[in-house]
C-alpha positions in Angstrom: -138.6 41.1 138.3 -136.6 39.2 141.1 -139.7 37.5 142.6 -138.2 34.8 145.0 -134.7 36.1 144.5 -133.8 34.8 147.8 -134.0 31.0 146.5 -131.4 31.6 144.0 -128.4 31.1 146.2 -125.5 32.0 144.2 -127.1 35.3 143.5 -127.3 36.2 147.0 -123.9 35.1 147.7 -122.4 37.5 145.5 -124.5 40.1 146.2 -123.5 39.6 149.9 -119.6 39.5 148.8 -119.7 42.8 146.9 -122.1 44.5 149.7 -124.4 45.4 146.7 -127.0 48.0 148.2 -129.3 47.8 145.5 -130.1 44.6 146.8 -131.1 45.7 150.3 -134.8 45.0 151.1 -134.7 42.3 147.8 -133.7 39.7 150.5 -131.9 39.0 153.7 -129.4 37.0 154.8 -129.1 35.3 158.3 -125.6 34.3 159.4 -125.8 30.1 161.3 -122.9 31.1 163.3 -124.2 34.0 165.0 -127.7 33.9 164.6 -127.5 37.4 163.2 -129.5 38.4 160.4 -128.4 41.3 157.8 -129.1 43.7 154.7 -126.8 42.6 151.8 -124.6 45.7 152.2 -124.2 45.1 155.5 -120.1 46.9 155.9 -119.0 43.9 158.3 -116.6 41.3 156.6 -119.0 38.6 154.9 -119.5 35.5 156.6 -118.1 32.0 154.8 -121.0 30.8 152.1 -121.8 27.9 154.3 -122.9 29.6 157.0 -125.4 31.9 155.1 -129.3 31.2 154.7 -131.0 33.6 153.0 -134.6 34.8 153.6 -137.3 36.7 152.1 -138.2 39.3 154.5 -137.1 40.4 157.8 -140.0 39.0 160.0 -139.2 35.5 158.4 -135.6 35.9 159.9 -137.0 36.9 163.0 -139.7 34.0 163.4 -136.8 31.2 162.8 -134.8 33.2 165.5 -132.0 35.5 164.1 -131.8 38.9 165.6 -131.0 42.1 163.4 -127.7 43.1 162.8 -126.9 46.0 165.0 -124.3 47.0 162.6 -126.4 47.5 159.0 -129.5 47.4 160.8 -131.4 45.3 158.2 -135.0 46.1 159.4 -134.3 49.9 158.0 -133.4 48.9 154.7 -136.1 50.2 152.0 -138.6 47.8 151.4 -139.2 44.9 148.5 -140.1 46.7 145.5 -142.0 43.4 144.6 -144.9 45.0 146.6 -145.2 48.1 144.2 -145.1 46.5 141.0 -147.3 43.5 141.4 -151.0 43.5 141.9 -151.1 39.9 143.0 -152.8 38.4 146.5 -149.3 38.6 148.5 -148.9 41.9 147.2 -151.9 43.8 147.8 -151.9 42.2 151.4 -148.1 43.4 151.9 -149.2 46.8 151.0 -152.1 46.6 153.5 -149.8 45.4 156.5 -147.7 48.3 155.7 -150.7 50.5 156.0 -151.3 49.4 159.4 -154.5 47.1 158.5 -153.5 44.2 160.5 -152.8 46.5 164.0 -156.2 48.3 163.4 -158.5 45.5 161.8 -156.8 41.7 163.0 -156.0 39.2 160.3 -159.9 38.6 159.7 -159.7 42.2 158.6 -157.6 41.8 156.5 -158.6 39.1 154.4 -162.6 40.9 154.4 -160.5 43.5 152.4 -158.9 41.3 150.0 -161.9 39.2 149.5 -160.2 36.4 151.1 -160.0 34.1 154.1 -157.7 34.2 156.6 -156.5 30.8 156.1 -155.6 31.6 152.2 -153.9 34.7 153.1 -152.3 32.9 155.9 -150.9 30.7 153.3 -149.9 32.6 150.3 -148.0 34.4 152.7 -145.9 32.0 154.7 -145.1 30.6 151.2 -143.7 33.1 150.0 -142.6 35.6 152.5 -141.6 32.6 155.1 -144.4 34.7 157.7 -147.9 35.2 158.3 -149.3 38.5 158.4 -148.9 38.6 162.6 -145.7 38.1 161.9 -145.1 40.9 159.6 -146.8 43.4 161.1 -144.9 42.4 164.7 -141.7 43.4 162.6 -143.1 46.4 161.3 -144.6 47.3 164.8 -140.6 46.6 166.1 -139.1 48.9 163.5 -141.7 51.8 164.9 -140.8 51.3 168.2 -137.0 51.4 167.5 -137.4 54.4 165.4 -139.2 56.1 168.6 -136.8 55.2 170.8 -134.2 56.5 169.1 -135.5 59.8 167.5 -137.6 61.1 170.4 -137.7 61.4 174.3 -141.2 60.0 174.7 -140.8 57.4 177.6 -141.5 54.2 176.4 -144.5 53.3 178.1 -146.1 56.1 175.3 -143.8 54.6 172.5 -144.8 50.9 173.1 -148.6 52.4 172.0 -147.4 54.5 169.9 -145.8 51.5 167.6 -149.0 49.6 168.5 -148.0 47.0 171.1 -151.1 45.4 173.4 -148.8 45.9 176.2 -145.3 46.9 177.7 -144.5 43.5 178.7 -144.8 42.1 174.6 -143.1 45.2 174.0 -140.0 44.6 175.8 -140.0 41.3 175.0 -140.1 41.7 171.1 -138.0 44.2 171.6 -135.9 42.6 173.1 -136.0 39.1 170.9 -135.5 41.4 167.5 -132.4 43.7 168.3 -130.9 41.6 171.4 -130.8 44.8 173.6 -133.8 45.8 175.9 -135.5 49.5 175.3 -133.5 51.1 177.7 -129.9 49.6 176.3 -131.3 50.8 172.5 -131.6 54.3 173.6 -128.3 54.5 176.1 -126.6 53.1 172.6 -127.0 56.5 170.7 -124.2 58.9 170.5 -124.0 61.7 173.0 -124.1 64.3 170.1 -127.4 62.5 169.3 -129.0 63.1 172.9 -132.5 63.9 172.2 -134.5 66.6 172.7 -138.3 67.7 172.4 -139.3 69.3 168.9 -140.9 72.8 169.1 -144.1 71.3 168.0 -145.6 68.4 170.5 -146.3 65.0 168.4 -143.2 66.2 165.9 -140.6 63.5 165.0 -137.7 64.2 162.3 -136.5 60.5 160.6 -134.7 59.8 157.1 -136.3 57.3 154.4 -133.9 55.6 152.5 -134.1 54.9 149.3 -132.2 52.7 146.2 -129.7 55.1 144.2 -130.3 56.8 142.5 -133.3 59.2 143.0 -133.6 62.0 140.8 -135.7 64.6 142.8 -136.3 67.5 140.1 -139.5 65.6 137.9 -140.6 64.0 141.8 -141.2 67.1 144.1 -141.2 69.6 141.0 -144.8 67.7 140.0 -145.7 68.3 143.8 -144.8 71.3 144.0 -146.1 72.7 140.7 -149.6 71.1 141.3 -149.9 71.9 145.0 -153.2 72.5 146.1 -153.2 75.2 148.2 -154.1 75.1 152.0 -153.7 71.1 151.5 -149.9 71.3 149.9 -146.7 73.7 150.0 -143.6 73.9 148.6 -141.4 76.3 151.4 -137.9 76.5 152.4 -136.8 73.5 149.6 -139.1 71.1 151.5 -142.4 69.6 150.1 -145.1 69.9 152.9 -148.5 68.5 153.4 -151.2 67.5 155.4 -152.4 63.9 155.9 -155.8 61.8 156.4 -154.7 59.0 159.0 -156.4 56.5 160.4 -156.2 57.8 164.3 -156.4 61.5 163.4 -154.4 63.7 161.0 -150.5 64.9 160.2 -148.6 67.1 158.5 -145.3 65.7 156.5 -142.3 67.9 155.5 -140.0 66.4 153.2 -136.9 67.6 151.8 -134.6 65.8 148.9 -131.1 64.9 150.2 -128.5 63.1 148.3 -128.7 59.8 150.0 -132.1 60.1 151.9 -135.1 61.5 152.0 -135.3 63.8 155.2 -138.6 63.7 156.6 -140.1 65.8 159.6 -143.4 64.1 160.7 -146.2 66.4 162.8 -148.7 63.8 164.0 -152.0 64.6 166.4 -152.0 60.9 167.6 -148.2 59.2 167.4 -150.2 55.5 166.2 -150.3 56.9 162.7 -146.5 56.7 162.5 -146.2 53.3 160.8 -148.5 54.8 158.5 -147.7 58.2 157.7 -144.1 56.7 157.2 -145.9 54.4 154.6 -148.0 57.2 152.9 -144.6 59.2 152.5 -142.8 56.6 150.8 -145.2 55.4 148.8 -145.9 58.8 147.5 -141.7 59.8 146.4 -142.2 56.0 145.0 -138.5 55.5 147.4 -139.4 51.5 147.2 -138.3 51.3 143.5 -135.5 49.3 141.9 -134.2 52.2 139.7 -131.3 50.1 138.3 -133.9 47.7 136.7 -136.4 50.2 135.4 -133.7 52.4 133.9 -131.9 49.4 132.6 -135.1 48.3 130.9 -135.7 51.5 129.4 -132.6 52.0 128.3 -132.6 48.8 125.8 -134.8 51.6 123.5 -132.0 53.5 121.6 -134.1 56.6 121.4 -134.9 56.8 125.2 -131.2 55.8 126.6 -130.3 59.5 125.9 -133.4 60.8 128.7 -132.1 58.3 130.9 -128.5 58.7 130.9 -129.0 62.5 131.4 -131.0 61.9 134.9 -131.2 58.3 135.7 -133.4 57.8 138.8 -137.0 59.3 137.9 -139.8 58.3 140.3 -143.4 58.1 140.0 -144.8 60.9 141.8 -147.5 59.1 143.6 -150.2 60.5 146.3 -151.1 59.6 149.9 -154.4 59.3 149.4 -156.1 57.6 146.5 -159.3 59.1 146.5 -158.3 62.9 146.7 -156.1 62.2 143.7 -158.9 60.6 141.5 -161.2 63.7 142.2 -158.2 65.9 141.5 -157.9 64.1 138.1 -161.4 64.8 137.1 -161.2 68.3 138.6 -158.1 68.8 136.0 -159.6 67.4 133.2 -159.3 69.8 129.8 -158.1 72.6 132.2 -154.8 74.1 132.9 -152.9 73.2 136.0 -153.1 76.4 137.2 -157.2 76.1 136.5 -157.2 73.1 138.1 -155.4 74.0 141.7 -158.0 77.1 141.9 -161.0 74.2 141.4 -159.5 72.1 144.0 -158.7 75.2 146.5 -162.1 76.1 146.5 -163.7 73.1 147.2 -160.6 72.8 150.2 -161.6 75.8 151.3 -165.3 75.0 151.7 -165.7 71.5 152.5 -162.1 70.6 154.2 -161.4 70.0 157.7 -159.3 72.6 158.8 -156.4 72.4 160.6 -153.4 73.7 162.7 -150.0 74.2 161.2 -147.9 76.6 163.3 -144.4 76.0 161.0 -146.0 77.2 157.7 -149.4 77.8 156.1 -151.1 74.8 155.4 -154.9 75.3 156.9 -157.1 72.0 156.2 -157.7 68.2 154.8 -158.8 67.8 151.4 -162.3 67.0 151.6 -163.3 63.0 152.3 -165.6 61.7 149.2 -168.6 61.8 151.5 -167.9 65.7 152.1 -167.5 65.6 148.5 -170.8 63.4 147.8 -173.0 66.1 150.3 -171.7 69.3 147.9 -174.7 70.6 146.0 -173.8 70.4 141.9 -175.2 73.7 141.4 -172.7 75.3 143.3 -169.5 73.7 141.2 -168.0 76.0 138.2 -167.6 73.4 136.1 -169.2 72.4 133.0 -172.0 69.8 133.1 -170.6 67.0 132.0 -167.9 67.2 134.1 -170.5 67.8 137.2 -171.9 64.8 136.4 -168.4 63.1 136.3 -167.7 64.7 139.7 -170.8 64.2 141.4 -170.9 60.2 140.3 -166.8 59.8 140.9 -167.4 61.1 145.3 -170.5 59.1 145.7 -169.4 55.9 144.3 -166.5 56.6 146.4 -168.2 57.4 149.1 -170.5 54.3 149.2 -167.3 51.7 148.5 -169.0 50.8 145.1 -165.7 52.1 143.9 -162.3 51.4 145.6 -159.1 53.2 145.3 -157.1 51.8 148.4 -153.9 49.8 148.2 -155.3 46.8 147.9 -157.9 47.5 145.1 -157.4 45.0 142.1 -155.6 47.2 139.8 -157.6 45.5 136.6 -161.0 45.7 138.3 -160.5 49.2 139.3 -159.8 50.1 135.6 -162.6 48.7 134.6 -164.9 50.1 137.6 -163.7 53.7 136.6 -164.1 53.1 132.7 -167.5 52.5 133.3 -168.1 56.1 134.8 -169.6 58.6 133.0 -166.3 61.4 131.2 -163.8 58.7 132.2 -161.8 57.8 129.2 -158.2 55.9 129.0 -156.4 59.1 130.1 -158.2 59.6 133.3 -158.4 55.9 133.9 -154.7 55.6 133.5 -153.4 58.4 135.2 -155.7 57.5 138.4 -153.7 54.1 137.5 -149.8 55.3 137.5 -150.2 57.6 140.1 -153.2 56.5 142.6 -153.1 52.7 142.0 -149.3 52.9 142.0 -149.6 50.8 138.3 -145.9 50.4 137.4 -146.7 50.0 133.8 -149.8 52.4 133.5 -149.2 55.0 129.9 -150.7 57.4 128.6 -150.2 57.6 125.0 -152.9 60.2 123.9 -151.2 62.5 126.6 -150.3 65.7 124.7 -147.2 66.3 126.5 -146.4 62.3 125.4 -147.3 62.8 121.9 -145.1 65.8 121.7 -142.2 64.2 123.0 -142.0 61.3 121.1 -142.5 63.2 117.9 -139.5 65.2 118.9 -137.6 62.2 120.2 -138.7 60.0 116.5 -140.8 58.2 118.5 -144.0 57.3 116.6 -146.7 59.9 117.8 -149.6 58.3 117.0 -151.5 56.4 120.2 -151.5 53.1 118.8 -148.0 53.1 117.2 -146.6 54.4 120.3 -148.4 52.0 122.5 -146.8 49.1 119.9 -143.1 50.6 120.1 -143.2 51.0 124.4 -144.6 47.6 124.8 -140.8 47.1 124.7 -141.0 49.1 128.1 -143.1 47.0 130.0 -143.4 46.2 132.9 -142.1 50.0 133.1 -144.2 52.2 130.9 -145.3 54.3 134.1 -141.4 55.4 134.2 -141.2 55.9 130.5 -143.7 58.4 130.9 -141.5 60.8 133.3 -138.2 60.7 131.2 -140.8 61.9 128.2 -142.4 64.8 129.9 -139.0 66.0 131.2 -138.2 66.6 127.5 -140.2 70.0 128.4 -139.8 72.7 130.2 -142.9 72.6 132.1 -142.7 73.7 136.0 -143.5 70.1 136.9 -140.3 68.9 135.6 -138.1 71.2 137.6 -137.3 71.5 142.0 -138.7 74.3 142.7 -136.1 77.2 143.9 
């Protein structure tokens, strides 16, 4: 972990003399001279040691005064992957910001749903991150409105609410402060060959997410893909496509593996959700990761530097929404994959908010938990048991007793879903890796696990393995994917 990496000056410097882009998003440094900020890579010739300051995150650059870099464009970089892999107080709040909590729901909000107050959070940030969560979410809101400018023709009276500015006066004016240039001058700055035009589809926006190289797609969209649930998920034309749950109304994402980004084509019914759709996306492809530092980790075990030498760069396939995935686990408990899609389609099908989708054939939301919680148990073919985990799972989800979001405590959310009834360690940790985002989440009683490790000489049995990939940690989540692309199951393979 590089927690604080920022303090440790002659780090940075070196990073900043080599351009090092794995360090983008780690920190950022802010040139004295010319009150500039900039990602580590940035391709310009590196200022004289003395007149760099390095900084934690971009808003902290911003609130002592140093505009972004028009060059590198720092505030595009991918972001910390601090905020993935910890399940601290600064943590959970930086994944909440990035989720839009502090636009929709104020600062008071967003302490209510860390159990915190507003001072505390106030402070743990600023001593950390250099910012308080305004300040964050100001930079985030600037990076949205940027992003519209430059990808769309909207005029920007519709972008500044769009990126979810009060007004048009504090949107020019951040604006403005951030990148040095007003709206206008942002936009006139694009090539010609760039000019824009209006997608097909009204509310459609087409943007790249960056990510650290590398990013190895096949084990990433070929678990998608192969465990799509029909009418909510699609694999056509090499892209990934599904719809989305947002908090102003709902979306449709396309996204398509490229070699250096991820190519993403956004369909949204109300352009507020952008910040978080874009968030939702990422954290889904897991594109925040250092893959460098998990893979040199995991390659300290002799008998998994082989998996990761062959395809370095495995992600955590994650989800966009918590809760769909946790009844999705259940619904695929002791089944086959195929079994379980069918489950899930059905209940789609009957209890999911249907929808438009004019580019492909997507037709509704999966279900919300309350949808879920109204569904009479009679009408589920499933054994009892698993009714009865079902039926308990959507209402405690339903009624907040249980809480999945991205700033649930990932230790108390363990033990919440231990408690249920047909929830043992593999359900538990599965929700973990893939819903909680839980870096280190493994399942050693996993079949497919088991198998690989005995073909691999890795000891087979759950606690023997457990022992042996404690080596792994804080990684184990990543472990996981290198073993189940030993086989040749569809989930392991991009789709043709």
């Amino acid at each position: 972990m590089q927690n604080g990496m920022h303090t440790d000056r002659e780090r940075c410097v070196r990073a900043v003399q080599s351009k090092d882009a794995r360090f983008d998003g780690w920190f950022f440094t802010a040139v004295l001279t010319t009150r500039i900020y900039c990602r580590p890579s940035c391709p310009v010739v590196p200022p004289k040691p003395e007149n760099m300051t390095f900084y934690p995150s971009a808003a902290a650059c911003q609130q002592a005064g140093f505009r972004a870099c028009k060059r590198c464009r720092p505030d595009t970089s991918p972001g910390s992957p601090e905020w993935n892999q910890r399940a601290d107080l600064v943590a959970r709040a930086m994944r909440l910001i990035a989720d839009g909590v502090v636009d929709r729901e104020g600062v008071p909000g967003l302490a209510a749903r860390l159990g915190y107050s507003s001072r505390q959070v106030e402070r743990q940030l600023l001593a950390e991150l250099g910012a308080g969560p305004l300040a964050l979410a100001r930079a985030q809101r600037a990076q949205t409105a940027r992003l519209l400018i430059e990808t769309t023709p909207l005029p920007m009276a519709e972008i500044a609410f769009a990126a979810g500015f009060s007004s048009i006066r504090t949107f020019n004016d951040t604006v403005r402060e951030v990148f040095a240039l007003t709206p206008s001058e942002l936009r006139a700055r694009l090539p010609k060959a760039k000019a824009l035009t209006t997608a097909g589809t009204p509310g459609t926006l087409t943007l790249r997410l960056p990510f650290r190289s590398p990013l190895n797609p096949d084990n990433l969209f070929g678990h998608l893909a192969a465990t799509a649930v029909p009418g909510v998920e699609e694999w056509r034309d090499g892209s990934y496509r599904r719809t989305l749950r947002l908090p102003y109304g709902h979306g449709i994402a396309t996204l398509t593996p490229r070699s250096d980004h991820i190519a993403c084509r956004l369909t949204l019914s109300d352009l507020r959700d952008l910040p978080v759709a874009i968030s939702r996306c990422r954290r889904m492809l897991d594109l925040d990761a250092d893959p460098v530092a998990i893979d040199d980790q995991l390659r300290t075990d002799p008998l998994l530097a082989p998996l990761v030498d062959k395809a370095p760069g495995r992600r955590v396939p994650r989800t966009v929404d918590e809760a769909e995935f946790a009844v999705r686990a259940v619904l695929g408990q002791q089944v086959s994959t195929a079994a379980a899609r069918t489950h899930a389609a059905r209940l789609v099908a009957a209890h999911g908010d249907p929808i438009d989708d004019p580019e492909g054939g997507l037709t509704h939301l999966f279900p919300t938990p309350e949808a879920l919680a109204a569904v009479d148990p009679e009408s589920l073919a499933m054994p009892r048991t698993r009714r009865t985990t079902f039926t308990t799972l959507v209402r405690q989800l339903a009624d907040g007793t249980v809480n999945l979001g991205v700033e649930s405590d990932w230790a108390e959310t363990r033990a919440q879903l231990l408690a249920l009834p047909g929830f043992g360690p593999w359900t538990v940790d599965v929700i973990a890796m893939r819903a909680l985002g839980d870096p280190d989440a493994f399942l050693p009683t996993d079949l497919g696990i088991r198998r690989a490790a005995q073909e691999l000489g890795l000891p087979s049995t759950p606690a023997a393995l457990t022992s042996r990939a404690s080596a792994w940690r804080p990684w184990r989540a990543y472990a996981v994917q290198y073993l189940w692309a030993t086989d040749d199951h569809p989930i392991n393979f991009l789709p043709v």
